[in-house]
NUGUKE-954872 format. One record per residue: residue number from 1; residue in one letter; x, z, y of N, C-alpha, C in turn. Coordinates in nm, 2 decimals. Each point is the difference from the previous one (the first is absolute). Example, Ala and Ser with C-alpha at 12.3 -4.5 7.8 and 13.67 -1.06 7.14 Angstrom:
! NUGUKE-954872
[1, 'A', [1.32, 0.78, -0.57], [-0.09, 0.00, 0.12], [0.09, 0.00, 0.12]]
[2, 'S', [-0.04, -0.07, 0.11], [0.09, 0.00, 0.11], [-0.08, 0.08, 0.11]]
//
This chain:
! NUGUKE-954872
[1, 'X', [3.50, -2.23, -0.12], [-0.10, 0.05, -0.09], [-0.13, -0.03, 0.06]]
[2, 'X', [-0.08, -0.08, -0.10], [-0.10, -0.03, 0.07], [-0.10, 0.10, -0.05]]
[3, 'X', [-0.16, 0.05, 0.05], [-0.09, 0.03, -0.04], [-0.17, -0.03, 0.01]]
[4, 'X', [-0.05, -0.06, -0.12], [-0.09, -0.03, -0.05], [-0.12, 0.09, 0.13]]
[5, 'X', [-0.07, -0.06, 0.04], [-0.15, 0.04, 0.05], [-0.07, -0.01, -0.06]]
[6, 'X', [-0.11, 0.09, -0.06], [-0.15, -0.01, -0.03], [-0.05, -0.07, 0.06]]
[7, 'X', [-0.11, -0.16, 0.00], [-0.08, 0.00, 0.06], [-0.14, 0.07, 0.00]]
[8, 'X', [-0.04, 0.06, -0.15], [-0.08, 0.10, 0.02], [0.00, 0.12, 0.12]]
[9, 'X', [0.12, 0.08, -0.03], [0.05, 0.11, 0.06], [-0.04, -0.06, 0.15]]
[10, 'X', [0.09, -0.09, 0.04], [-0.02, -0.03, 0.15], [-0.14, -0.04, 0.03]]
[11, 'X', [-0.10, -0.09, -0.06], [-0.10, 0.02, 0.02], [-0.10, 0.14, -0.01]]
[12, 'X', [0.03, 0.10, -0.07], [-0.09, 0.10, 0.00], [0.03, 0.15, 0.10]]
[13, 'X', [0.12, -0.05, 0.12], [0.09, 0.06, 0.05], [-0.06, -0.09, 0.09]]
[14, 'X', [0.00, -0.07, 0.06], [-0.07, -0.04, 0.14], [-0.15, 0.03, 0.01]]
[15, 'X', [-0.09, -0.04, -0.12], [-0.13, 0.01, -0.03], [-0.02, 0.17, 0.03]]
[16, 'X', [0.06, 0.08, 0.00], [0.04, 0.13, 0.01], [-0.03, 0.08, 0.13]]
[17, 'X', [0.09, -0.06, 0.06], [0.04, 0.01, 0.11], [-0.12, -0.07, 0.08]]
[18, 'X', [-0.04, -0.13, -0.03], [-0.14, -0.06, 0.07], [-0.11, 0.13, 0.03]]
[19, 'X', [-0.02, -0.03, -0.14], [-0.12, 0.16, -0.02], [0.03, 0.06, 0.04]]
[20, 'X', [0.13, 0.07, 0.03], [-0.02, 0.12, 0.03], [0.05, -0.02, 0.21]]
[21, 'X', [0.03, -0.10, 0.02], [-0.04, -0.01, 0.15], [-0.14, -0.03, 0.05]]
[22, 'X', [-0.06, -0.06, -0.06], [-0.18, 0.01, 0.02], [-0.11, 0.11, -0.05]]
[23, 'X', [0.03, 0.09, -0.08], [-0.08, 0.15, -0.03], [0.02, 0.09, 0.10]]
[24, 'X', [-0.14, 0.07, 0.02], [-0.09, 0.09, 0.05], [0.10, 0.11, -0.04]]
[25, 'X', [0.03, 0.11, 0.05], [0.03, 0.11, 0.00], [-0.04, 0.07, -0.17]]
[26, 'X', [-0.10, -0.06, 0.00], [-0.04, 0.09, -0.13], [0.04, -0.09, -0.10]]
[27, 'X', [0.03, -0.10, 0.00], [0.04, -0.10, -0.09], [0.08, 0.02, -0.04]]
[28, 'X', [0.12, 0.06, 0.06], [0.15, 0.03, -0.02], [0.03, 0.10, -0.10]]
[29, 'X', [-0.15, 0.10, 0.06], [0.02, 0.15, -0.11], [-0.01, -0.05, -0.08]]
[30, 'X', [-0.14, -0.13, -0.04], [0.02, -0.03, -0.14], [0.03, -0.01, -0.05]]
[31, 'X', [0.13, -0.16, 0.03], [0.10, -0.06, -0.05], [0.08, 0.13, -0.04]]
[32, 'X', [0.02, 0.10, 0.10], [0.07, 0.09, -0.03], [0.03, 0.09, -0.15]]
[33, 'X', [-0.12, 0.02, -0.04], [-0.07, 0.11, -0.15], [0.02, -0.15, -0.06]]
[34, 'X', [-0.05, -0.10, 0.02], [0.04, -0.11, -0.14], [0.09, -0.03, 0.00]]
[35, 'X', [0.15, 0.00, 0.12], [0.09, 0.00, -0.05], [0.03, 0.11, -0.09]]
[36, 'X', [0.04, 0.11, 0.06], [0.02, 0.09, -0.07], [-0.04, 0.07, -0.16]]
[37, 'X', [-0.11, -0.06, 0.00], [-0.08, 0.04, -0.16], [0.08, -0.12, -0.10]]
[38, 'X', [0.07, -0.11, 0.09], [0.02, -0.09, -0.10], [0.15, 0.01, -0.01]]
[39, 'X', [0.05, 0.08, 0.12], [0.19, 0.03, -0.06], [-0.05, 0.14, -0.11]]
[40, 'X', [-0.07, 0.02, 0.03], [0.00, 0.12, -0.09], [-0.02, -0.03, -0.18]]
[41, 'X', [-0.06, -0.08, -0.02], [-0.08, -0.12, -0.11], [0.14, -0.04, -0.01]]
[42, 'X', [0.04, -0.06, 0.05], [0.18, -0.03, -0.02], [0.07, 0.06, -0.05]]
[43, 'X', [-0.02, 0.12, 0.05], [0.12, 0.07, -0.02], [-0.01, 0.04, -0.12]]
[44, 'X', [-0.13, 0.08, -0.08], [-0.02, 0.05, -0.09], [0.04, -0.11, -0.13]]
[45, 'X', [-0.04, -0.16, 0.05], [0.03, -0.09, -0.08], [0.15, -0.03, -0.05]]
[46, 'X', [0.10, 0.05, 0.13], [0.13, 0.03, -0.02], [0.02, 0.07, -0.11]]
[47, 'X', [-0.05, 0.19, 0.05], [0.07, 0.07, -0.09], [-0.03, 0.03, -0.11]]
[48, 'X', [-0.15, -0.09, -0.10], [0.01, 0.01, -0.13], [0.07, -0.07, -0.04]]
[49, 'X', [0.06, -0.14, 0.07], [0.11, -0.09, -0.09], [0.11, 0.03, 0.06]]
[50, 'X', [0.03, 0.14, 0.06], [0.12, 0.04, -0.03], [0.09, -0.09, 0.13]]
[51, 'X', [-0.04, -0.07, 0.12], [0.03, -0.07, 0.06], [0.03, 0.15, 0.16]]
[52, 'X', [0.12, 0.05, -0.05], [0.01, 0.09, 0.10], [0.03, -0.07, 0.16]]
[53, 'X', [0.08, -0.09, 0.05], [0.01, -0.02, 0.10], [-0.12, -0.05, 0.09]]
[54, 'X', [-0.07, -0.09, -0.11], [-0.12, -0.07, 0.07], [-0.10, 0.11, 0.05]]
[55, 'X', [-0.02, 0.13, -0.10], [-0.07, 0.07, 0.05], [0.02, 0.09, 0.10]]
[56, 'X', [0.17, 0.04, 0.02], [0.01, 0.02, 0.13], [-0.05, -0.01, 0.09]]
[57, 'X', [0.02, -0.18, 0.00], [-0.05, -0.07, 0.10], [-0.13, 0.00, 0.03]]
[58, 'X', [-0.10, -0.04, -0.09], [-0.12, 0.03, 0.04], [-0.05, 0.12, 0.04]]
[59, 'X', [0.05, 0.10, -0.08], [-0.05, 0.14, 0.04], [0.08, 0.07, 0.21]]
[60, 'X', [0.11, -0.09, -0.01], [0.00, -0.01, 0.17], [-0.09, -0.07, 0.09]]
[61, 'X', [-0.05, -0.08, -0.07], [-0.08, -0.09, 0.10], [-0.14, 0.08, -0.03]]
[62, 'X', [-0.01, 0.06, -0.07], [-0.16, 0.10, 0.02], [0.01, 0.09, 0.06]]
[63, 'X', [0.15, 0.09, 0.00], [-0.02, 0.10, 0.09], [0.04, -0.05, 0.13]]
[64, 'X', [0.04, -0.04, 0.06], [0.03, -0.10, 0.11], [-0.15, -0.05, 0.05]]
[65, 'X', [-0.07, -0.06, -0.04], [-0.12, -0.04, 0.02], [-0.08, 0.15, 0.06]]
[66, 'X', [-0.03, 0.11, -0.10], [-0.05, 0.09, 0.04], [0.06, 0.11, 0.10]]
[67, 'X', [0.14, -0.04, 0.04], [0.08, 0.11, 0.07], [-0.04, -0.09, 0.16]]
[68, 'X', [0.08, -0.14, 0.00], [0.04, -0.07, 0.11], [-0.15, -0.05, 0.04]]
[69, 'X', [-0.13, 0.00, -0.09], [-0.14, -0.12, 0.03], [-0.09, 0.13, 0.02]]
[70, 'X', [-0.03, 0.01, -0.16], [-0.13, 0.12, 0.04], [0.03, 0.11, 0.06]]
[71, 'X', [0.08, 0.09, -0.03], [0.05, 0.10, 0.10], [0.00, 0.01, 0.12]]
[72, 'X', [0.11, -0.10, 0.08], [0.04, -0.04, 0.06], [-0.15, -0.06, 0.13]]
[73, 'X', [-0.06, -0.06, -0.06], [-0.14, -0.03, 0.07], [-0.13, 0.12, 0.03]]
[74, 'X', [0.08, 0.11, -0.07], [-0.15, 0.12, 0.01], [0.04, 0.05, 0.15]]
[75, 'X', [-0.14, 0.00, 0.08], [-0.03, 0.05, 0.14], [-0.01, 0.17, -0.02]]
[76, 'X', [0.03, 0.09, -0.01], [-0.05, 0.15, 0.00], [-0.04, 0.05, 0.08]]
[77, 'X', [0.00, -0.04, 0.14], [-0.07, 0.01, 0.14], [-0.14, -0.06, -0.03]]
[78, 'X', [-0.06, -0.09, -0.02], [-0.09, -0.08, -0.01], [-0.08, 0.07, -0.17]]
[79, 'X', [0.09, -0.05, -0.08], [-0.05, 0.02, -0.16], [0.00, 0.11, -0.04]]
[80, 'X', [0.02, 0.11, 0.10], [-0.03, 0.13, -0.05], [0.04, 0.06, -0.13]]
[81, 'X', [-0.11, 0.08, -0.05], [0.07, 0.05, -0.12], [-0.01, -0.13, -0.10]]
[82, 'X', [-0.08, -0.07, -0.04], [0.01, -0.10, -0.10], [0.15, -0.09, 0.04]]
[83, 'X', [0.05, -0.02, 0.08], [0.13, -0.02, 0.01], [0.09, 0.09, -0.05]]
[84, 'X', [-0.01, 0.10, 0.04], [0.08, 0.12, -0.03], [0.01, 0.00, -0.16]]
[85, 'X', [-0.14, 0.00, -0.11], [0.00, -0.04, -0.12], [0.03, -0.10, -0.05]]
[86, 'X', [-0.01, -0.11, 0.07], [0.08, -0.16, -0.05], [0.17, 0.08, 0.00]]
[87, 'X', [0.02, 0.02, 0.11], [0.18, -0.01, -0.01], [-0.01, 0.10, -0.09]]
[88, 'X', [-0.03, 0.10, -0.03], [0.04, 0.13, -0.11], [0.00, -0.10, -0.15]]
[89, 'X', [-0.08, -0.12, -0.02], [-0.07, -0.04, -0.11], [0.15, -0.12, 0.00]]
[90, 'X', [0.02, -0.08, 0.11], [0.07, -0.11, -0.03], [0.18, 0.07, -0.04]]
[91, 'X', [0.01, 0.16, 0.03], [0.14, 0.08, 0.01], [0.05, -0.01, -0.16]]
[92, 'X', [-0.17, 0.08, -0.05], [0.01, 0.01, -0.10], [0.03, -0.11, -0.14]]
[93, 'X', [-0.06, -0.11, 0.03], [-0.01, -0.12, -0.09], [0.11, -0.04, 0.03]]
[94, 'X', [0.14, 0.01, 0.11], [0.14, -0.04, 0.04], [0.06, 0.07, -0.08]]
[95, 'X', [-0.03, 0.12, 0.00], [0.06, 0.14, -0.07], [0.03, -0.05, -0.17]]
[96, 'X', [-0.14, -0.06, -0.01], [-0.06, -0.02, -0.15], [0.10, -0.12, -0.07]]
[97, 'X', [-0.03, -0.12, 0.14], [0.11, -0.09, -0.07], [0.12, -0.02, -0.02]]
[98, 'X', [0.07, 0.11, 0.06], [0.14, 0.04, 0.03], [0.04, 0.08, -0.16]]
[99, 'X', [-0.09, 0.07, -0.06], [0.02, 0.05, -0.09], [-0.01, -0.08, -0.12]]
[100, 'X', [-0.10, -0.11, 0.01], [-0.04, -0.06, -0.12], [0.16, -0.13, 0.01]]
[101, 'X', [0.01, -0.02, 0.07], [0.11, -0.06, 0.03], [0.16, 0.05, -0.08]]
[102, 'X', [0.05, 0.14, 0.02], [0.06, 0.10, -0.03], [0.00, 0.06, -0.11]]
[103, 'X', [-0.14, -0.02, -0.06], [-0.02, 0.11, -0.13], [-0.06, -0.11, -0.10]]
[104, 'X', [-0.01, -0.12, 0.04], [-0.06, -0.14, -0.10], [-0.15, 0.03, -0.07]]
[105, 'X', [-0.08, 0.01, 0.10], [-0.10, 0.10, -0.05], [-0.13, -0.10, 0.03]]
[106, 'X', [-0.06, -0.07, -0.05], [-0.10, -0.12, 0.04], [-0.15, 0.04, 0.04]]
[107, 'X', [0.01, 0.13, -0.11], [-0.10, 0.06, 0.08], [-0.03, 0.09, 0.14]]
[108, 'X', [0.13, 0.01, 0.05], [-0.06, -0.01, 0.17], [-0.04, -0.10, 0.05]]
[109, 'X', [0.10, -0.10, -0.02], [-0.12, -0.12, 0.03], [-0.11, -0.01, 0.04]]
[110, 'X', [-0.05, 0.03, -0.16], [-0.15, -0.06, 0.00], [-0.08, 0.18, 0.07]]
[111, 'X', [0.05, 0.08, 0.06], [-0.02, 0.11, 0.00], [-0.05, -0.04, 0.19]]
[112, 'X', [0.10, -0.07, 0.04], [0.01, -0.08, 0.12], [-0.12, -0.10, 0.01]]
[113, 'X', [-0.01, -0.03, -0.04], [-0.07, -0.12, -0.01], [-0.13, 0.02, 0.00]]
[114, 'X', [-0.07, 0.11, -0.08], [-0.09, 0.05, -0.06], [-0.03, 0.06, 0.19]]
[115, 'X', [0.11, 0.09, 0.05], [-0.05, 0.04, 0.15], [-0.03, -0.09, 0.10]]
[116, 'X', [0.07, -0.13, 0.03], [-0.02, -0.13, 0.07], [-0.07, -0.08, -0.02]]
[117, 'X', [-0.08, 0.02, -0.11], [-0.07, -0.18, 0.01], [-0.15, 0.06, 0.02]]
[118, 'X', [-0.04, 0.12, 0.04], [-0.11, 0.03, 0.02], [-0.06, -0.01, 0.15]]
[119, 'X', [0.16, 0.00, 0.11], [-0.01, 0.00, 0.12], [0.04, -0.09, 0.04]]
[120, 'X', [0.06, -0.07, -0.10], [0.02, -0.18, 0.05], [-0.13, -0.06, -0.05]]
[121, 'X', [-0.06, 0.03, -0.09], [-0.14, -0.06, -0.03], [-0.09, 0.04, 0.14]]
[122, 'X', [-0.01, 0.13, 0.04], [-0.10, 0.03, 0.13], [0.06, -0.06, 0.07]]
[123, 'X', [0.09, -0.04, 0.09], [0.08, -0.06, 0.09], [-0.06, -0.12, -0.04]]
[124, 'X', [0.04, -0.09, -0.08], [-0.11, -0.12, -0.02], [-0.12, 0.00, 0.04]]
[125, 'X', [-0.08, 0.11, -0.07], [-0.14, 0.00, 0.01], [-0.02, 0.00, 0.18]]
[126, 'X', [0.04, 0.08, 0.05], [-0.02, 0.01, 0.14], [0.06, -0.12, 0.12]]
[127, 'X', [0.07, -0.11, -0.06], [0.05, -0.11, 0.05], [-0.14, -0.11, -0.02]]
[128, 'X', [-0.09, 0.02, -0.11], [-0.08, -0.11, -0.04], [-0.12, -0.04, 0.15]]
[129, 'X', [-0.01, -0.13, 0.02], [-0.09, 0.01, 0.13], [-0.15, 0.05, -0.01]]
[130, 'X', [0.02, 0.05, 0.15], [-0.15, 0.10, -0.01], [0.05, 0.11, -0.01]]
[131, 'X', [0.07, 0.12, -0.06], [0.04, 0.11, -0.07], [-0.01, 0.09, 0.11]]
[132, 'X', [0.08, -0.03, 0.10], [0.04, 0.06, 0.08], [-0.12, 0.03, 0.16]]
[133, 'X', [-0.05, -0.12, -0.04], [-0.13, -0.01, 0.13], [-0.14, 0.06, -0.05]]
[134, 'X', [0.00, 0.07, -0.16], [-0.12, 0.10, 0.03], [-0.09, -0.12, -0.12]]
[135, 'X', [0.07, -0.10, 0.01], [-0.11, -0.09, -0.11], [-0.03, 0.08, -0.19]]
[136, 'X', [-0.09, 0.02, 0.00], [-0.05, 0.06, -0.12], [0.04, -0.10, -0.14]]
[137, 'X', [0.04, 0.06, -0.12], [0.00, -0.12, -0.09], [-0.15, -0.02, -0.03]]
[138, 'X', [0.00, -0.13, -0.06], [-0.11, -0.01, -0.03], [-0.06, 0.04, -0.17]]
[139, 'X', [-0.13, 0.08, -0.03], [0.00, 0.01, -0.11], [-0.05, -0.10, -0.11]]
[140, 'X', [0.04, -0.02, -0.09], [-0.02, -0.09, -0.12], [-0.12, -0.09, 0.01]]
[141, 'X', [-0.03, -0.07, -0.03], [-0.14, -0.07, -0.07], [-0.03, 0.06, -0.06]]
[142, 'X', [-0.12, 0.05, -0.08], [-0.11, 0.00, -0.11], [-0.03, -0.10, -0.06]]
[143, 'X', [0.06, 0.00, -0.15], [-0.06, -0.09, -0.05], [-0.16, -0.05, -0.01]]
[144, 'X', [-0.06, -0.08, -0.05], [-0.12, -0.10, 0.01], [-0.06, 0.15, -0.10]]
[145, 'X', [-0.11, 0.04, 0.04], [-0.07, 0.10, -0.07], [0.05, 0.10, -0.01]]
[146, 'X', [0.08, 0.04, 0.06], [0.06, 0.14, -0.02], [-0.06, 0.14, 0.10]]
[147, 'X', [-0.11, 0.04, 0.03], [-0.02, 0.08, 0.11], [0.17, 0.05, 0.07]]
[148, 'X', [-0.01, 0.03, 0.14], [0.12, 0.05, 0.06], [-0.06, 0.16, 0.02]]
[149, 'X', [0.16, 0.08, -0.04], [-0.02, 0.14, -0.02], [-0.03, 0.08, 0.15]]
[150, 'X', [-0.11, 0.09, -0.01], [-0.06, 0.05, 0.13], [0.13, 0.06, 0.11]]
[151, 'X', [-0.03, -0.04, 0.11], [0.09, 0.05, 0.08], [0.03, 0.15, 0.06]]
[152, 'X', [0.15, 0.03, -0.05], [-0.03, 0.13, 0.04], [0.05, 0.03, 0.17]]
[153, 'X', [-0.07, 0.01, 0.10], [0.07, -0.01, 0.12], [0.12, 0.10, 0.04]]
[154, 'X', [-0.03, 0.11, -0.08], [0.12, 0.11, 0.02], [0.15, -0.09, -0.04]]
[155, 'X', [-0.01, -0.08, -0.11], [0.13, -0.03, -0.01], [0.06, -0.11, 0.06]]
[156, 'X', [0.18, 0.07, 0.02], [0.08, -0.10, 0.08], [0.03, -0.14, -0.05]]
[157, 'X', [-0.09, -0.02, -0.12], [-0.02, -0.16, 0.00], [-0.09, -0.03, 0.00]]
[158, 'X', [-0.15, 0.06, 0.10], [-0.07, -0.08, 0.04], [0.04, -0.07, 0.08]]
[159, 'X', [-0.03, -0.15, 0.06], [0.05, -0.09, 0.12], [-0.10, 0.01, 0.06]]
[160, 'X', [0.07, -0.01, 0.14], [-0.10, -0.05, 0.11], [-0.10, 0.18, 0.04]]
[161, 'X', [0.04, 0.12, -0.06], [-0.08, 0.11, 0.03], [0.10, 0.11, 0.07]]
[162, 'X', [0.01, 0.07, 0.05], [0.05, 0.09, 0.07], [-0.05, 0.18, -0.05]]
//
């Protein structure tokens, strides 16, 4: 009995593996939340076409992701309470997918989803260079004749004021 190989599959499975032996610590959490947002995106694509095993399956591989990755990576010595609220937050969204899984319910899902992509978005934001070393964004241009609006120094988006 022979079996057929992807060469996609096998290319996007080493390419994988590449990446993910050359990322930064923080790279991985990210990979991490985009995997996981996108078994989840799966999964729900499963269970409106009624594709119950496939959704299993993806809906394993999200909570797996957030049990064995994100969980699994929180410091609570170090990360203190905001650790302590990631893990209560990633229990709960396992809890969530476990059910939507069980009860065919797509809006936990997006109930999931709606909680993670705001802290996979910061998690991005905080990986961008500069972010981390105190560099200020920069604000906009003004357009050609436009006066720029007076600066108010009290606020935390003045740059450059203390």
């Amino acid at each position: 009995m022979s079996t057929k190989r992807n060469p996609y599959e096998a290319y996007s499975k080493t390419s994988l593996e590449s990446e993910v032996a050359q990322a930064s610590p923080h790279k991985l959490i990210l990979m991490l939340f985009d995997g996981l947002l996108s078994a989840i995106k799966q999964a729900k694509t499963h269970m409106e076409a009624k594709r119950i095993a496939e959704k299993g399956m993806a809906l394993s591989k999200a909570v797996a992701i957030l049990e064995e990755g994100l969980r699994s990576s929180l410091d609570k010595e170090v990360g203190g309470e905001l650790a302590e609220n990631l893990d209560a937050l990633y229990e709960y969204c396992s809890d969530r997918l476990i059910e939507a899984n069980l009860k065919n319910k797509p809006e936990l899902l997006d109930e999931v989803v709606k909680l993670l992509t705001p802290i996979r978005d910061a998690w991005e934001t905080i990986g961008q260079p500069g972010y981390l070393q105190g560099e200020a964004p920069q604000p906009a241009a003004q357009p050609a004749g436009e006066a720029a609006p007076p600066e108010n120094r009290n606020s935390p988006l003045s740059y450059g004021h203390v």
